[in-house]
C-alpha positions as CSV (number, residue, x, y, z in Angstrom):
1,X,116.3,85.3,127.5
2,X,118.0,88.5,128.5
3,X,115.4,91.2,127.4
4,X,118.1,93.9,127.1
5,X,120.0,91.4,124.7
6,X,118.5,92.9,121.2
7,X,117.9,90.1,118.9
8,X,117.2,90.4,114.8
9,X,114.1,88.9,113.5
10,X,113.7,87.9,110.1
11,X,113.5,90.0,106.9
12,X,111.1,90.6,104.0
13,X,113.1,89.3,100.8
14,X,112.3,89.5,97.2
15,X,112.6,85.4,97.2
16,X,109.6,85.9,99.8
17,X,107.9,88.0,98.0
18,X,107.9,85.9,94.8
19,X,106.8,83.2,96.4
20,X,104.1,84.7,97.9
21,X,102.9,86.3,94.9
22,X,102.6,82.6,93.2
23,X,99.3,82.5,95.9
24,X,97.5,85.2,94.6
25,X,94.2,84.0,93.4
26,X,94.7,80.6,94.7
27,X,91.8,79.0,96.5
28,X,93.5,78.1,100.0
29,X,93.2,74.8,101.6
30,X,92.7,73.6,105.0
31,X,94.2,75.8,107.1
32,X,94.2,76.4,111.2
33,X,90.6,75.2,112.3
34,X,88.5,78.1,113.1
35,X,87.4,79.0,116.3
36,X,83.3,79.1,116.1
37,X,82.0,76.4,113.0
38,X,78.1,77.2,114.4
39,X,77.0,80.3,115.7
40,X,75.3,78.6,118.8
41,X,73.5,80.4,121.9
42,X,77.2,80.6,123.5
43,X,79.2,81.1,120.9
44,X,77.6,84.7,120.1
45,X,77.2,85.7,123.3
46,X,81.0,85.0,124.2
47,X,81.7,87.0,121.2
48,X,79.5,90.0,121.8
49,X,80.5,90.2,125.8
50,X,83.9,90.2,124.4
51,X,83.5,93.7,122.8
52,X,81.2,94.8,125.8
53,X,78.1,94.4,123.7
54,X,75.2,93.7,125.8
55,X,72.3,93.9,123.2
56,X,70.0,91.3,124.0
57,X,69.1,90.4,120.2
58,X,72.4,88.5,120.4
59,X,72.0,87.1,123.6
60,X,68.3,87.2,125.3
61,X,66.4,83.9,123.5
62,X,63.2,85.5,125.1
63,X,63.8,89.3,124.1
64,X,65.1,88.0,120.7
65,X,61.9,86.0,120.1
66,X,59.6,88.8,120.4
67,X,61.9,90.4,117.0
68,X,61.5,90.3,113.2
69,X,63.7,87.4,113.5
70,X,62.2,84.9,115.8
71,X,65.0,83.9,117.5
72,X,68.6,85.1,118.7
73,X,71.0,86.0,115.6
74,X,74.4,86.9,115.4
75,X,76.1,90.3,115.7
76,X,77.7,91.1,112.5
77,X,81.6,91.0,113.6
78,X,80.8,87.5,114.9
79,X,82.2,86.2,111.9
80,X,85.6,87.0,112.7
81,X,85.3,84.0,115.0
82,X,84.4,81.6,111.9
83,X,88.1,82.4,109.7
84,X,91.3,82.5,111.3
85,X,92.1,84.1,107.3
86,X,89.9,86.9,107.5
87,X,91.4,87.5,111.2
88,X,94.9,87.4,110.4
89,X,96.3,84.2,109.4
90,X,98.8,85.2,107.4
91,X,100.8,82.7,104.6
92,X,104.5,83.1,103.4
93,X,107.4,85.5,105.1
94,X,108.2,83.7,107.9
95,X,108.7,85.5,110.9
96,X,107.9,88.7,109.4
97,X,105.8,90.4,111.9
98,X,101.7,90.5,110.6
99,X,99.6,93.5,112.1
100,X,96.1,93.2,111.2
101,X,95.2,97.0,109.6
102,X,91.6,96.8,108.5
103,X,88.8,94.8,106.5
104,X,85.9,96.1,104.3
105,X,82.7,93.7,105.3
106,X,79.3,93.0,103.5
107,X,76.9,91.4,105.0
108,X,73.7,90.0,102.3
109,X,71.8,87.7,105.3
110,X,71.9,87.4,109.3
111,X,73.4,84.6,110.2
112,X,71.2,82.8,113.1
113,X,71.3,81.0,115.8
114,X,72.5,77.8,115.1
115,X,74.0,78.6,111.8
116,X,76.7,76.4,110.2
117,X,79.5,78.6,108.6
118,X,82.1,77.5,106.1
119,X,84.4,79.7,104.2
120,X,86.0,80.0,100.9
121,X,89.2,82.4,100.8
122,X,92.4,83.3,98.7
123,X,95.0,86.1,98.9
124,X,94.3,89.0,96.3
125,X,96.6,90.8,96.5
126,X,100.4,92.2,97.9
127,X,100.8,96.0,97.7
128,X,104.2,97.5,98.9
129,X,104.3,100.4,100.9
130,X,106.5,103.2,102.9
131,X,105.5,103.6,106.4
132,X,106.6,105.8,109.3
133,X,106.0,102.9,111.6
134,X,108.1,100.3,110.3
135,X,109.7,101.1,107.0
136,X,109.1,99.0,104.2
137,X,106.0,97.0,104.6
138,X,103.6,94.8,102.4
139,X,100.3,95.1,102.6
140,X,98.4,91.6,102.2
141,X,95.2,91.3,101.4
142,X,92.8,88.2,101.4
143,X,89.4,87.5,100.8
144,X,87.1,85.3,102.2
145,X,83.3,84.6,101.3
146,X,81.1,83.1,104.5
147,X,78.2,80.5,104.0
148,X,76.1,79.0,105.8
149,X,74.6,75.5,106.1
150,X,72.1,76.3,102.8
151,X,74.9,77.6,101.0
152,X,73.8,81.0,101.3
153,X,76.5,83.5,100.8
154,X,75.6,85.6,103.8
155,X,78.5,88.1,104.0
156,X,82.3,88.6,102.4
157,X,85.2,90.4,103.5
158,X,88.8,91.6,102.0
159,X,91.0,92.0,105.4
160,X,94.5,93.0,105.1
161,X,97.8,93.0,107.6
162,X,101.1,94.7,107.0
163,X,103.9,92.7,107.3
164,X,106.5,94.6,108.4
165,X,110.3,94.3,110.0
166,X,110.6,94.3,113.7
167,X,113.9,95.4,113.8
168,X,113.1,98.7,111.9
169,X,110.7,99.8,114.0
170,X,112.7,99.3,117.2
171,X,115.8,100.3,115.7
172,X,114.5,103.8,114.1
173,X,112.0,105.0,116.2
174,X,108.3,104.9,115.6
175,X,105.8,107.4,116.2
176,X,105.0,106.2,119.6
177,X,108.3,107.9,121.1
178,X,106.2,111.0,121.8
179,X,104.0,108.7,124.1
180,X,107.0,106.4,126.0
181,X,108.3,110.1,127.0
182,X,105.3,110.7,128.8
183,X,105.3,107.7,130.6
184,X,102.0,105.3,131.7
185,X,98.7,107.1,131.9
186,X,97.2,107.5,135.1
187,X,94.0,108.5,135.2
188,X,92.0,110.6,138.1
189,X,88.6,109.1,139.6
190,X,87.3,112.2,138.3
191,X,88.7,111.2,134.3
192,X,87.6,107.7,135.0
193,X,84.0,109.1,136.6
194,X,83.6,111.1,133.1
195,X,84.2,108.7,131.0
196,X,82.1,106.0,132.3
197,X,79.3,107.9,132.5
198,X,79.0,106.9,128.5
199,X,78.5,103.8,129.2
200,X,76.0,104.7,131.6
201,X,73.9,106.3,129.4
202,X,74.9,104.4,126.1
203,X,71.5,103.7,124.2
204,X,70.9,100.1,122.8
205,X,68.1,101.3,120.5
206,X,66.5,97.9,120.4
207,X,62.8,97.1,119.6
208,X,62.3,100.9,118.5
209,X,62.5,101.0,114.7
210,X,64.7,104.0,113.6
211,X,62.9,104.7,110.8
212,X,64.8,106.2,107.4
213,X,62.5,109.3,107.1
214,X,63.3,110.5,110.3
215,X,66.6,110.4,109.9
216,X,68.6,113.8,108.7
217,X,72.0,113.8,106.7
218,X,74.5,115.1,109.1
219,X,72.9,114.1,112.1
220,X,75.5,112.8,114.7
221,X,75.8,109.1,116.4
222,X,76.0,109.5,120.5
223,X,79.4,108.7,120.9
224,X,80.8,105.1,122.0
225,X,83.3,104.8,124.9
226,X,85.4,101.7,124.8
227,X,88.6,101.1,127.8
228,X,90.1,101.9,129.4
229,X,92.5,99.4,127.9
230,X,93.8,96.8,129.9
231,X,95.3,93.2,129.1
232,X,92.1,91.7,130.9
233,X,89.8,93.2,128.4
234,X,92.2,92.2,125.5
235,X,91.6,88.3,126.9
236,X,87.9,88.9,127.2
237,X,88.1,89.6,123.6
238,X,89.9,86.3,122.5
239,X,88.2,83.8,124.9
240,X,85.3,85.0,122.4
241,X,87.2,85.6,119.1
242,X,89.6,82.4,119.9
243,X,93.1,84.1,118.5
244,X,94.8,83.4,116.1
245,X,97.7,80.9,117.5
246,X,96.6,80.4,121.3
247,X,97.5,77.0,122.1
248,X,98.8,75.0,125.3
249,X,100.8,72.4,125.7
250,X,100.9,69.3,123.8
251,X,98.9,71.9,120.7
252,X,101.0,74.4,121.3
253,X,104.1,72.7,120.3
254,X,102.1,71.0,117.4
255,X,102.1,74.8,116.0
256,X,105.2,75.7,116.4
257,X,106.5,72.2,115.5
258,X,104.8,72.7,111.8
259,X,105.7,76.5,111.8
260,X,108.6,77.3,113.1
261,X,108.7,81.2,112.5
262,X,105.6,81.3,114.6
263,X,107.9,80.2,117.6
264,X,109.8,83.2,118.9
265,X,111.8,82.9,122.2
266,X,110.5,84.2,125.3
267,X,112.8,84.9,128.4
268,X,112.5,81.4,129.6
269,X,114.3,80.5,126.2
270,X,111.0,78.9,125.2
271,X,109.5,79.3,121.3
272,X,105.7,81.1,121.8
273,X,103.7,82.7,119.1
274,X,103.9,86.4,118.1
275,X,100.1,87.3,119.6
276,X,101.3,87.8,122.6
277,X,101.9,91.1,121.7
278,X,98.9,91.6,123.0
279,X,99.9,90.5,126.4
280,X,103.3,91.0,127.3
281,X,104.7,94.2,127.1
282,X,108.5,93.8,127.1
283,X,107.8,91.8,123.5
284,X,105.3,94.7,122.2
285,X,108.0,97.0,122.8
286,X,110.8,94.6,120.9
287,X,108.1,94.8,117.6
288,X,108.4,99.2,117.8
289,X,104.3,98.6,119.6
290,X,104.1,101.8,122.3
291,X,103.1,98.4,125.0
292,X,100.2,95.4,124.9
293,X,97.9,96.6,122.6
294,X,94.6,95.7,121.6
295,X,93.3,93.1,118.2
296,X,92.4,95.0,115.3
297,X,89.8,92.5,114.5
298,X,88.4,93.9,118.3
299,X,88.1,97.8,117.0
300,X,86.6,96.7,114.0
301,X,84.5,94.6,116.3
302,X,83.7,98.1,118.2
303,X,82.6,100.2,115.2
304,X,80.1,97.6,113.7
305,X,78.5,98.0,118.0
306,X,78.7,101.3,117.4
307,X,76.4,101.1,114.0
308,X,73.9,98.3,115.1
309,X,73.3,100.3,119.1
310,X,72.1,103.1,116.5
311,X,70.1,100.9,113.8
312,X,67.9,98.9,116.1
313,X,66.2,95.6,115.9
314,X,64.7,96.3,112.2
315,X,67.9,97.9,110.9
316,X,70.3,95.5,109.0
317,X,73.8,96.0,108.7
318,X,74.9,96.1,105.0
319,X,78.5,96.8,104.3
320,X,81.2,98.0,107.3
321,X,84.9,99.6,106.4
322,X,87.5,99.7,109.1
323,X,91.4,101.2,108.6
324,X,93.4,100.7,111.6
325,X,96.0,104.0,112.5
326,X,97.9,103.1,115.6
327,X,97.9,101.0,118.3
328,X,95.6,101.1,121.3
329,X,98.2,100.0,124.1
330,X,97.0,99.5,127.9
331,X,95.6,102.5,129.4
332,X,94.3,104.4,126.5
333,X,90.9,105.3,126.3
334,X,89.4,105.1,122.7
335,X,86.0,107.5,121.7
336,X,83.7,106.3,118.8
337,X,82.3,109.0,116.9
338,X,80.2,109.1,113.4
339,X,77.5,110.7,111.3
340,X,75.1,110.5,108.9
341,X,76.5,111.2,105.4
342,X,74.0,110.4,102.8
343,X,70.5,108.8,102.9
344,X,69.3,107.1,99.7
345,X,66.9,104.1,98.1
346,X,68.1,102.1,96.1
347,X,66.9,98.7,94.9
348,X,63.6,98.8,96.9
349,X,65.8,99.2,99.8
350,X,66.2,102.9,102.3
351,X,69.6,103.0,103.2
352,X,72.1,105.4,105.5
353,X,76.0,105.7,104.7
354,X,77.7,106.7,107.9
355,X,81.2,108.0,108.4
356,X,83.3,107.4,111.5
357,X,86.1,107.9,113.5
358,X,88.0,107.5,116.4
359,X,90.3,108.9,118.8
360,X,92.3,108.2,122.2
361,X,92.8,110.3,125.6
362,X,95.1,112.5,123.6
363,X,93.1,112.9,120.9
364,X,95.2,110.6,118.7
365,X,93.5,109.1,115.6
366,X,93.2,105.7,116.2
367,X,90.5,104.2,113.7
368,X,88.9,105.4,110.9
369,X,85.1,103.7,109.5
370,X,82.5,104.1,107.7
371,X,79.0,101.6,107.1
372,X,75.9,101.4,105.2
373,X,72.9,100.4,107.0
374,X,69.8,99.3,105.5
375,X,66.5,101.2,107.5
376,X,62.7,100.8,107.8
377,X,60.7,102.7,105.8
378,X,57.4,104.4,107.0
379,X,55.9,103.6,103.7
380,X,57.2,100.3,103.3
């Protein structure tokens, strides 16, 4: 297909809309088989090297023996990988583009190695919005509850995507102009020397309990460095996280075969699946995206590092929040910031709330977080 050939993609309708609404509250069937069913040895460490997480409580059997736990367990964004729901499956409006915008996580029990997980998800609810991106939009919003092979509920998560019209955001503008004017970043070795220096001294805080009376409200996280952003590091993250419609051949065309709006014409004239967004910049440009850009389910991925580096072994992470506000295409650098907001007990337990936030090169917002970690006590 002709690139510079403009083509119109489908449109949110009321008829849509209705039908969708039907779904709310509706226990969902099978749906697309999820990537991970067992949180093996492999399957969390695939996952945590896909966010650049090295700690070696997710992926060191002998470091992770010598822990509270016993054995290896999983990081908490690992569960991404068990619900293609909760990572942006989306039902009804065909062809309407999906972008996954944020979840708000908590986590009750560590999944460990070995775990069996099984889900249980509907959608709860559709919420129409104005946006400067892309116009009208609908914010979807399911929720999915994770157990494991006990029956334990170990963590639940509401996760939403706006669906939103591709043409609008082409056709109109979209705050990324700003960004195409300037043209691809290129970066100095010095810039590049700077930045990697974070992850040079990035502290994995480990086996060293951070205990909740040394803590101090409005103490300040070391910031995270993730990027720069290239389509190579936007694979590493789905050979771990397993996508959401990444299929060859004979699959592949089972997908599209049963789905038709998820086939969308490439410029061989052959139907392939909207995620390669995240790979192919000519079609990130058609959607109104400033290039390839990275997963949402990948910065979320990112902030929940950015909490358990600082907890340590003994910390447990209870509840995470992520809102997604703009696109992290190839080249940008993203900085992970946060700090301690409250400290409090509560139910025999010390906890932290943390608020965080992050931007780009530019200093351009790009995610906005917040979590709740449970701590050791002294006195406990």
């Amino acid at each position: 297909m002709d690139m510079k050939v403009q083509r119109s993609f489908p449109k949110i309708t009321e008829s849509g809309l209705d039908e969708l609404r039907q779904r709310i509250g509706v226990k969902i069937g099978h749906t697309v088989e999820p990537w991970c069913h067992e949180a093996t040895r492999d399957n969390i460490r695939h996952y945590a090297h896909g966010i650049g997480d090295d700690n070696p409580l997710w992926c060191d059997p002998a470091y992770a023996a010598k822990s509270h736990y016993g054995g290896i367990v999983a990081l908490p964004s690992f569960l991404f990988s068990t619900s293609r729901i909760v990572s942006g499956y989306v039902g009804g409006l065909p062809g309407v583009h999906a972008m996954w915008s944020g979840a708000d996580w908590t986590w009750h029990k560590p999944v460990r190695r070995n775990d069996e997980i099984h889900t249980e998800a509907y959608l709860k609810d559709l919420v129409e919005k104005q946006t400067g991106f892309a116009g009208r939009a609908v914010q979807q919003i399911y929720h999915v509850d994770f157990f494991n092979q006990d029956g334990d509920k170990v963590a639940e998560a509401d996760s939403w995507c706006f669906r939103t019209e591709r043409d609008h955001a082409r056709e109109v503008g979209t705050k990324y102009e700003a960004a195409r004017e300037r043209g691809p970043r290129r970066y100095t070795d010095e810039e590049l020397a700077a930045a990697f220096e974070l992850y040079r001294n990035e502290e994995v805080r480990g086996a060293v309990p951070r205990y909740w009376e040394d803590v101090q409200e409005g103490e300040a996280l070391p910031t995270m460095f993730k990027g720069p952003m290239t389509v190579t590091g936007f694979i590493a993250y789905a050979q771990g996280w397993g996508g959401l419609y990444i299929r060859a051949n004979k699959l592949a065309w089972q997908l599209i075969d049963a789905h038709p709006g998820v086939g969308i014409k490439n410029r061989f004239g052959i139907p392939d699946v909207p995620e390669r967004v995240h790979w192919e910049e000519d079609f990130a440009l058609e959607v109104g995206a400033p290039g390839a850009y990275d997963y949402g389910p990948e910065r979320t991925s990112w902030l929940t590092h950015h909490l358990t580096n600082w907890m340590g072994d003994s910390g447990f992470l209870h509840k995470a929040s992520c809102k997604i506000r703009r696109h992290n295409p190839e080249g940008d650098m993203v900085f992970i910031s946060g700090k301690v907001v409250r400290k409090y007990q509560q139910d025999g337990r010390h906890l932290v709330d943390i608020e965080q936030i992050a931007h780009n090169q530019d200093n351009e917002l790009s995610v906005v977080g917040s979590g709740t970690v449970v701590l050791p006590s002294r006195g406990a």
